[in-house]
Jmol script that loads the backbone (N, CA, C; Angstrom):
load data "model"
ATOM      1  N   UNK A   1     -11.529 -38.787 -11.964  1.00  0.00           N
ATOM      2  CA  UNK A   1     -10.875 -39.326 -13.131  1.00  0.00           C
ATOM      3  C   UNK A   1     -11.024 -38.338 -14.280  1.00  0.00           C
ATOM      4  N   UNK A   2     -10.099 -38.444 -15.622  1.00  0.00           N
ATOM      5  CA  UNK A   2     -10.124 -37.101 -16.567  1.00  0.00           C
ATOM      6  C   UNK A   2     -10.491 -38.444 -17.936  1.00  0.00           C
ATOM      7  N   UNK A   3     -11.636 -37.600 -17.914  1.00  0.00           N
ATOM      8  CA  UNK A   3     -12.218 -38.038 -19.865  1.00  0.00           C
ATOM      9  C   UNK A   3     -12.407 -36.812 -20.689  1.00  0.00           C
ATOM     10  N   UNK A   4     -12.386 -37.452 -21.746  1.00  0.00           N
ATOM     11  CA  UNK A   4     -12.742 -36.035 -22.930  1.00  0.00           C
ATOM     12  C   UNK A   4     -13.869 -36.037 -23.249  1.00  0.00           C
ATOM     13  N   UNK A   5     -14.215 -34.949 -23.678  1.00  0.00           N
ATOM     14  CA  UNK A   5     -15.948 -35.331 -23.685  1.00  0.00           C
ATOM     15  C   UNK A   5     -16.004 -33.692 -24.795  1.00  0.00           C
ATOM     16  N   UNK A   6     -16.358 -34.173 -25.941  1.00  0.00           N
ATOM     17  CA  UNK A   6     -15.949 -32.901 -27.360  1.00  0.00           C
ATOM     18  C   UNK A   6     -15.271 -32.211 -27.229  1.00  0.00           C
ATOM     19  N   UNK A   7     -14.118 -33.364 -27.128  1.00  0.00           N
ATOM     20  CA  UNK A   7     -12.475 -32.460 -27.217  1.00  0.00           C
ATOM     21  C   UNK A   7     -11.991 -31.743 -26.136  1.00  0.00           C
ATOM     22  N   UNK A   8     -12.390 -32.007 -24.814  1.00  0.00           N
ATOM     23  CA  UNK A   8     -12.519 -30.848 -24.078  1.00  0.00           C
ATOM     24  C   UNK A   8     -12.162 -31.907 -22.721  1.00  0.00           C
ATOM     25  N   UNK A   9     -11.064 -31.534 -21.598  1.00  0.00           N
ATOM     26  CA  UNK A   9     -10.775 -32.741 -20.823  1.00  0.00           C
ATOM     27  C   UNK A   9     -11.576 -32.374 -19.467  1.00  0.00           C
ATOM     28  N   UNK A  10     -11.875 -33.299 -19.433  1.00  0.00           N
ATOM     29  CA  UNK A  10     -12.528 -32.468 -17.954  1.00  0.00           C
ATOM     30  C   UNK A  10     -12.478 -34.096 -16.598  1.00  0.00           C
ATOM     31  N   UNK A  11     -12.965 -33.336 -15.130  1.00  0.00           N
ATOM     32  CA  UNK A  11     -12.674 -34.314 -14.516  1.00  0.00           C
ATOM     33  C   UNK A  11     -14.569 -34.846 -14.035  1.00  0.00           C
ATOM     34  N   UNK A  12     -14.505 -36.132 -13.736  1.00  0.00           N
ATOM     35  CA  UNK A  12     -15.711 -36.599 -13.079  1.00  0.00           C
ATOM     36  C   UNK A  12     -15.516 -37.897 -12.010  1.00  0.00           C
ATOM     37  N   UNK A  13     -16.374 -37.988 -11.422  1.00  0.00           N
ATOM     38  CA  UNK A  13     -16.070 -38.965 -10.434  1.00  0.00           C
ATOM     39  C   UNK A  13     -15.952 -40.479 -11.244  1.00  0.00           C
ATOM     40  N   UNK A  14     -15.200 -41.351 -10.515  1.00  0.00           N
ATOM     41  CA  UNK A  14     -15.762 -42.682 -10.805  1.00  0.00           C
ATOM     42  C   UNK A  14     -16.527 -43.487 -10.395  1.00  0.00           C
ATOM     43  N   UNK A  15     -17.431 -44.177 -11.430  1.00  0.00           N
ATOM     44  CA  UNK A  15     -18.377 -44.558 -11.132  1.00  0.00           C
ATOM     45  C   UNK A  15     -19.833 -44.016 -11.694  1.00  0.00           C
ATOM     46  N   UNK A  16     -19.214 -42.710 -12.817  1.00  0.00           N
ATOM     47  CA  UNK A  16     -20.157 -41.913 -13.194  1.00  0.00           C
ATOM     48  C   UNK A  16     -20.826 -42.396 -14.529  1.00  0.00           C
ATOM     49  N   UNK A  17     -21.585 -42.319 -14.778  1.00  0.00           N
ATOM     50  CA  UNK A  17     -22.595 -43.054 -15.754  1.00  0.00           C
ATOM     51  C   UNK A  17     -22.674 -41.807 -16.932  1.00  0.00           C
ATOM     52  N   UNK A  18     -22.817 -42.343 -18.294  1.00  0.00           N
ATOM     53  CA  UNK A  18     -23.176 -40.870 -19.398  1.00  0.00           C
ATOM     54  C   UNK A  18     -24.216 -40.316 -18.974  1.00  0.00           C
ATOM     55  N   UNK A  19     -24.802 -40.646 -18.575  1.00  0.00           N
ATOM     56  CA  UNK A  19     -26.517 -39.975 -18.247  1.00  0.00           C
ATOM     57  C   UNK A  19     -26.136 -38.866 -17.111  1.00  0.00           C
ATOM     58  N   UNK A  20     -25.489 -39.528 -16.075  1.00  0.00           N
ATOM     59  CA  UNK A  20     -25.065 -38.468 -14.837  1.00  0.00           C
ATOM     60  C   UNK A  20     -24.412 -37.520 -15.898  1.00  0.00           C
ATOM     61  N   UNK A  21     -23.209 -37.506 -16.139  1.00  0.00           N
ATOM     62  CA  UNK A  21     -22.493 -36.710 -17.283  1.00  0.00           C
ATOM     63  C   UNK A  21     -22.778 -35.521 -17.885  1.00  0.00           C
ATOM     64  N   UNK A  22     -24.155 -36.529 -18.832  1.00  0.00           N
ATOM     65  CA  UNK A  22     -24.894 -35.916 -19.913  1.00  0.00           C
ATOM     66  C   UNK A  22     -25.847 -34.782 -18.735  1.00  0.00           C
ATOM     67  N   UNK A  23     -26.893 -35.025 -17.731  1.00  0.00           N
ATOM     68  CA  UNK A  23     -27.119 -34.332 -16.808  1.00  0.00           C
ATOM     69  C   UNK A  23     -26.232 -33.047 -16.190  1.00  0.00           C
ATOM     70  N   UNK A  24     -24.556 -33.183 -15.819  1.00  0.00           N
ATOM     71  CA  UNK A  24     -23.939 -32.365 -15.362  1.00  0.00           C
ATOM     72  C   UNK A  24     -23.228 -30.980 -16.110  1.00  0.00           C
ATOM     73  N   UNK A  25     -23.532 -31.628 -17.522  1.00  0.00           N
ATOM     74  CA  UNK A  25     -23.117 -30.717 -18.590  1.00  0.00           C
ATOM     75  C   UNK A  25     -24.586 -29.593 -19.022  1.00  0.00           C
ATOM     76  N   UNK A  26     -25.569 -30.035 -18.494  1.00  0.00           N
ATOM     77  CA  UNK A  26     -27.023 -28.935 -18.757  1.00  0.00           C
ATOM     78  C   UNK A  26     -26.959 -29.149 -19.888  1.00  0.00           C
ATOM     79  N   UNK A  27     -27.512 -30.423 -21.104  1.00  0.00           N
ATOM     80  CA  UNK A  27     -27.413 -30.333 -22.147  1.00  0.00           C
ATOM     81  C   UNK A  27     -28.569 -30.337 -22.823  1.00  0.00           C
ATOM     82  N   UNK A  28     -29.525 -30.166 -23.963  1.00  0.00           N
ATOM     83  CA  UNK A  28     -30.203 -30.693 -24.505  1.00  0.00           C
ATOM     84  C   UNK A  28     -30.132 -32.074 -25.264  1.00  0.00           C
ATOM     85  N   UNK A  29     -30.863 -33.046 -24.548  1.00  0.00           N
ATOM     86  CA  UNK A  29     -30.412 -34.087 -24.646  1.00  0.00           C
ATOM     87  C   UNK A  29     -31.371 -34.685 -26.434  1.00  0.00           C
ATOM     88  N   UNK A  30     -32.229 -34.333 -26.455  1.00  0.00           N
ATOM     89  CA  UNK A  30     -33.549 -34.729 -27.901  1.00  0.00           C
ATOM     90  C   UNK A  30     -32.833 -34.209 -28.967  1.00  0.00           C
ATOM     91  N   UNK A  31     -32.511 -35.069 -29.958  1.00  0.00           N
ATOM     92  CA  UNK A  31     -32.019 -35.352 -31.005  1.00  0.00           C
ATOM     93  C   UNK A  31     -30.574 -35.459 -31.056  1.00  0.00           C
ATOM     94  N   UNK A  32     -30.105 -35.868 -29.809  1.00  0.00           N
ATOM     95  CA  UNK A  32     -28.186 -36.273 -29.456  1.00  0.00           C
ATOM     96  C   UNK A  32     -27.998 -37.304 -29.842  1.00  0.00           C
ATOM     97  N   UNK A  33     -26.620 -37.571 -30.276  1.00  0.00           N
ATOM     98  CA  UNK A  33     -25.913 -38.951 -30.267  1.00  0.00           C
ATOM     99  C   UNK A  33     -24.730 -38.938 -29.804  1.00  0.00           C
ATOM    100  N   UNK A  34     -24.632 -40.071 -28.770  1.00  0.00           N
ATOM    101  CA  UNK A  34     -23.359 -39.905 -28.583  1.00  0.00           C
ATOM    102  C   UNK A  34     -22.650 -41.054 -28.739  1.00  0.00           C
ATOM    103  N   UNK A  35     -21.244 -40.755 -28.816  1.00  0.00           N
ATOM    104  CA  UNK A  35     -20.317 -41.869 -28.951  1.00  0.00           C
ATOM    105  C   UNK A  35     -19.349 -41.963 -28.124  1.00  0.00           C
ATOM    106  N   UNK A  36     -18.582 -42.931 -27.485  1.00  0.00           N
ATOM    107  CA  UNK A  36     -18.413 -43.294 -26.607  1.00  0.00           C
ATOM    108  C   UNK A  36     -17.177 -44.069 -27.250  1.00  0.00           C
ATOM    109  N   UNK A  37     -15.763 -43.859 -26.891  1.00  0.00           N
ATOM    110  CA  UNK A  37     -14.596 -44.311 -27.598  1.00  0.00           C
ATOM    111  C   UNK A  37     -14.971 -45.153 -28.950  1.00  0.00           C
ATOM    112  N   UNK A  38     -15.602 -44.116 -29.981  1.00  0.00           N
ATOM    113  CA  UNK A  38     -15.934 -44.656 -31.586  1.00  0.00           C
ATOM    114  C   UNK A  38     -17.091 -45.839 -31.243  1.00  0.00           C
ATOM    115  N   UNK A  39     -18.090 -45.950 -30.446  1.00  0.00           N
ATOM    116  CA  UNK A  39     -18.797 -46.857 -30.232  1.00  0.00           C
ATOM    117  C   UNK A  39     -20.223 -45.655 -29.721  1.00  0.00           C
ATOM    118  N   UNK A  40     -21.131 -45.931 -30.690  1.00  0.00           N
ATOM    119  CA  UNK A  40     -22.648 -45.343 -31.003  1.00  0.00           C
ATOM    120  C   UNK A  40     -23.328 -45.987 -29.248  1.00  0.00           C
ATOM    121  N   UNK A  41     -23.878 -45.072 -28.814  1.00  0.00           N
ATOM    122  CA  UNK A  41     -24.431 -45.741 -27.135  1.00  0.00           C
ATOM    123  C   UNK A  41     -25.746 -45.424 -27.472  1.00  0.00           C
ATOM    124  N   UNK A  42     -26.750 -46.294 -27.913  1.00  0.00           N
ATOM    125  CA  UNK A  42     -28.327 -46.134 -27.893  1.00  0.00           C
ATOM    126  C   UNK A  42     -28.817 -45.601 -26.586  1.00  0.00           C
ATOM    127  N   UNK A  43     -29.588 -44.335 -26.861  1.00  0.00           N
ATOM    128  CA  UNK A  43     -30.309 -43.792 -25.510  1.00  0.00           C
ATOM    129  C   UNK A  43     -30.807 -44.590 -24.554  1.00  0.00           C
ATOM    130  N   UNK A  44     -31.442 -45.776 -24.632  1.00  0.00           N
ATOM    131  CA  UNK A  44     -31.801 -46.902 -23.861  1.00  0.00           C
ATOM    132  C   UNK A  44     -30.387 -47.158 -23.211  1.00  0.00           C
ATOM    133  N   UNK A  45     -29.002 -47.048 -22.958  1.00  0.00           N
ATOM    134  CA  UNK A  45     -27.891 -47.674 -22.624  1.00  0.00           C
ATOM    135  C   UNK A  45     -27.322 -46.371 -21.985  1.00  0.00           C
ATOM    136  N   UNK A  46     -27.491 -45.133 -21.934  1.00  0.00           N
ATOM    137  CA  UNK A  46     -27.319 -44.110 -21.115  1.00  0.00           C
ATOM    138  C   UNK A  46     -26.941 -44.175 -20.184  1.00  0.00           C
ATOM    139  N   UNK A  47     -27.662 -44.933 -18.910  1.00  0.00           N
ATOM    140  CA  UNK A  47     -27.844 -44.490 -17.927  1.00  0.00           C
ATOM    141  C   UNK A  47     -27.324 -46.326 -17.368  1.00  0.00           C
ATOM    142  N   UNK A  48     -26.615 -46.883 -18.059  1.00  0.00           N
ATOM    143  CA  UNK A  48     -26.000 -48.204 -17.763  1.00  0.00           C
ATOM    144  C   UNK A  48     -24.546 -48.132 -18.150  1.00  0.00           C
ATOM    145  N   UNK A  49     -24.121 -46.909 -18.757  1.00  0.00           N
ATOM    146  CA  UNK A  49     -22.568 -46.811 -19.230  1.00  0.00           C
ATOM    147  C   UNK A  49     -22.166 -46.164 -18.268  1.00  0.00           C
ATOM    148  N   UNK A  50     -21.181 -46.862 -17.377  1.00  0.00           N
ATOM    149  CA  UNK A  50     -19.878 -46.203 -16.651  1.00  0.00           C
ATOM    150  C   UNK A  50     -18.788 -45.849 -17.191  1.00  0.00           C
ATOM    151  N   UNK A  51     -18.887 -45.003 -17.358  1.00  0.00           N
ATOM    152  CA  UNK A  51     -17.200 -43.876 -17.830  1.00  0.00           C
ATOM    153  C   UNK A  51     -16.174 -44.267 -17.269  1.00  0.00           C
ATOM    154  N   UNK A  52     -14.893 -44.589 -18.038  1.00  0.00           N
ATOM    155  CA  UNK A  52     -13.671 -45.387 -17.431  1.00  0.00           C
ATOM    156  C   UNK A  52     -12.550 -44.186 -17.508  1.00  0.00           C
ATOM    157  N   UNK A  53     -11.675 -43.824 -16.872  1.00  0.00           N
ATOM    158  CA  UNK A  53     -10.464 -42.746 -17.331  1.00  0.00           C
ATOM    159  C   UNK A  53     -10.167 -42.976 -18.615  1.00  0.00           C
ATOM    160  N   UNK A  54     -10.028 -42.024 -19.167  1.00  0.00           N
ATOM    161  CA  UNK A  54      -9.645 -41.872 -20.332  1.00  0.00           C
ATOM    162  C   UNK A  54     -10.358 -41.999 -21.584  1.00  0.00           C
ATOM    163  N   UNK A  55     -11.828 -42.266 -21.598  1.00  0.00           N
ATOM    164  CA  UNK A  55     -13.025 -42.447 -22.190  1.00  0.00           C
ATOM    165  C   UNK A  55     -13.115 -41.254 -23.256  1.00  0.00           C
ATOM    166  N   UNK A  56     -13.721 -41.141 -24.489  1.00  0.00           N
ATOM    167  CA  UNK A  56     -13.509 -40.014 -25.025  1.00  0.00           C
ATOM    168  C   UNK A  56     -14.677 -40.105 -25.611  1.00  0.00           C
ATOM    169  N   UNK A  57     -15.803 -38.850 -25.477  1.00  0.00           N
ATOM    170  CA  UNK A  57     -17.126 -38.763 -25.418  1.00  0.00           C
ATOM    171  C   UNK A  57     -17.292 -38.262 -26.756  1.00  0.00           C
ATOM    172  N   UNK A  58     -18.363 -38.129 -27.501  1.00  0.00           N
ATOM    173  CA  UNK A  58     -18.444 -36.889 -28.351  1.00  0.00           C
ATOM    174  C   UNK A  58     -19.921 -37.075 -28.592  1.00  0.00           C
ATOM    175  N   UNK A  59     -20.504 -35.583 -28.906  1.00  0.00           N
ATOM    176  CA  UNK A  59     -21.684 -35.362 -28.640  1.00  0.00           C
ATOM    177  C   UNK A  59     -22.035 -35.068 -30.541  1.00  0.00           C
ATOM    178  N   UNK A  60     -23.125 -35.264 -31.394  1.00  0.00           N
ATOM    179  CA  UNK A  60     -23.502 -35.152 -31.757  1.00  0.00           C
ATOM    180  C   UNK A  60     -24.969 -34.907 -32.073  1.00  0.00           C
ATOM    181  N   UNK A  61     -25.601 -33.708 -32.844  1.00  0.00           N
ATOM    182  CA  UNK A  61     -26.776 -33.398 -32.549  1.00  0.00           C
ATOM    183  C   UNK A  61     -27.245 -34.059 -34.244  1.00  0.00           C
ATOM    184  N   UNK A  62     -28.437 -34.530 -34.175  1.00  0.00           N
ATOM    185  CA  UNK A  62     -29.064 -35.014 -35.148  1.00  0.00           C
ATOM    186  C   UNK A  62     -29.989 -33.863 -35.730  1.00  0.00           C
ATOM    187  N   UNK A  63     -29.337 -33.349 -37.063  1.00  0.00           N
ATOM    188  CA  UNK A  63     -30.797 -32.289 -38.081  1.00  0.00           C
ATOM    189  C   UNK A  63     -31.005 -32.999 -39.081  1.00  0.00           C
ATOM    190  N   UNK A  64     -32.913 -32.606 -39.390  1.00  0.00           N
ATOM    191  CA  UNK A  64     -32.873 -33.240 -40.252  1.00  0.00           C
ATOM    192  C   UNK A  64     -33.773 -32.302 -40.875  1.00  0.00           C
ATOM    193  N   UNK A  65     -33.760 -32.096 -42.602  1.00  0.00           N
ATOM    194  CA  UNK A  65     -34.145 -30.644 -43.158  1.00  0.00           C
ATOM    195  C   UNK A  65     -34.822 -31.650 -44.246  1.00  0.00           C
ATOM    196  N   UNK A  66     -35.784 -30.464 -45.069  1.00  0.00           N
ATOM    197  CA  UNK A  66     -36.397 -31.154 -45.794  1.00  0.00           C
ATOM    198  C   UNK A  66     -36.454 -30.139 -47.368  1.00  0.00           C
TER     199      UNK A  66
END
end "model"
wireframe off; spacefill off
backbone 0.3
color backbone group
């Protein structure tokens, strides 16, 4: 199936979870957020979200400066 995932289309199986995803992309995952068609997915909910066609991911990294 084809989702976007930061703008960028790519294909993954169905049935695939963000966590698998987030795993297949080699990402640094500590201090990410992601969103999930305009909907915030708490790290606890990772690895319980199945990706539907057409899903549109976006990755955000959390800084915080002082």
């Amino acid at each position: 199936m084809k989702i976007q995932f930061n703008h960028k289309h790519i294909e993954c199986d169905e049935g695939t979870t963000l966590f698998a995803l987030l795993q297949s992309q080699d990402l640094t995952l500590s201090g990410s957020v992601f969103v999930v068609n305009g909907n915030i997915v708490a790290k606890s909910q990772w690895r319980e979200v199945t990706l539907k066609q057409g899903d549109k991911i976006d990755l955000f990294n959390v800084v915080a400066g002082g």
